[in-house]
C-alpha positions in Angstrom: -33.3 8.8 2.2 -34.1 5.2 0.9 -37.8 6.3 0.6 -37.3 9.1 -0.8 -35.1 7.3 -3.7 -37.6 4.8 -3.8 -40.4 7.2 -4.2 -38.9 9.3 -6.9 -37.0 6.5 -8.9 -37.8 5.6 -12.4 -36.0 2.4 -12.2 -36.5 -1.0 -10.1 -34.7 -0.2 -6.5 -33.3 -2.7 -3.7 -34.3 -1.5 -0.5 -31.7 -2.4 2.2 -31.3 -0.9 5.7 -27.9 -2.4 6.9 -25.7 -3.2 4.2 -23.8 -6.5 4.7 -22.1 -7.1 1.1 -20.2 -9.8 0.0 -18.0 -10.6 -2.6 -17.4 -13.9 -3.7 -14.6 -15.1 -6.1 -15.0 -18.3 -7.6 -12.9 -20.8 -8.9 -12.9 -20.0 -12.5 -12.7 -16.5 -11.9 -10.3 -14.9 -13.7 -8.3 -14.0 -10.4 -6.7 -10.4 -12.2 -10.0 -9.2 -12.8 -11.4 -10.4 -9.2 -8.7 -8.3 -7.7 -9.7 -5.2 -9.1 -13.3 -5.7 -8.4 -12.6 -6.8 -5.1 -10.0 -3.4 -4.7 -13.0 -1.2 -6.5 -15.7 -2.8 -4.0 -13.6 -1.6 -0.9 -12.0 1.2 -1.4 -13.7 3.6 -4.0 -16.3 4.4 -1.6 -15.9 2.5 1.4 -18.4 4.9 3.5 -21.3 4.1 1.0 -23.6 1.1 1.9 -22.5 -1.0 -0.9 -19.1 -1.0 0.1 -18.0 -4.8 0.5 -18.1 -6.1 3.4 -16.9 -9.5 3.2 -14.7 -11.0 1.1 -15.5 -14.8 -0.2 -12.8 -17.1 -1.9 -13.5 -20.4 -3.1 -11.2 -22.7 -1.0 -9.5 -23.9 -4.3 -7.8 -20.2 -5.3 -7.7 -19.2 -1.9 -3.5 -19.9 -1.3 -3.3 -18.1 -4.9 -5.5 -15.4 -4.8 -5.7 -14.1 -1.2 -1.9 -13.1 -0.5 -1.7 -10.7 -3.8 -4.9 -9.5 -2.5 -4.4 -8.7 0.8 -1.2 -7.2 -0.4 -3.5 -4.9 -2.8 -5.2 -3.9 0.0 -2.6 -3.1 2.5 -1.2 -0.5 -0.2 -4.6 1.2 -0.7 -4.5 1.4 2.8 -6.1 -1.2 4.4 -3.7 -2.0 7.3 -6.4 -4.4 9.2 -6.5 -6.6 6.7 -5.8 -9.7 7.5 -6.5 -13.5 5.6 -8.2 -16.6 7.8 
């Protein structure tokens, strides 16, 4: 499949073969918006291979933003979620 899109594309593609994406929230993010990206990034298509994979948070928003996150995420359905 990725060489056929290649092939046939009339835009620039990235080639991957084992998709290991990250998100990373820095911290001046604005931490509303981070949490819907981060939500999107999971769970709108978590089969595809641009599905996050890993979730980054810059250690200084980490105690503000990862609790309402995780939260967000056990409601869509994410029960293994768990913060380190």
């Amino acid at each position: 499949m990725i060489r056929a899109i290649t092939e046939e594309s009339r835009i620039p593609v990235i080639q991957h073969y084992a998709g290991v994406c990250h998100t990373f929230v820095d911290a001046h993010a604005d931490l509303a918006m981070a949490q819907r990206v981060c939500l999107n990034a999971k769970v709108q298509r978590p089969a595809v291979c641009n599905a996050m994979e890993t979730m980054l948070v810059h250690s200084e928003i980490a105690a503000e933003f990862l609790p309402p996150m995780v939260r967000t995420l056990r409601e869509a359905g994410w029960r293994s979620v768990a913060a380190r």
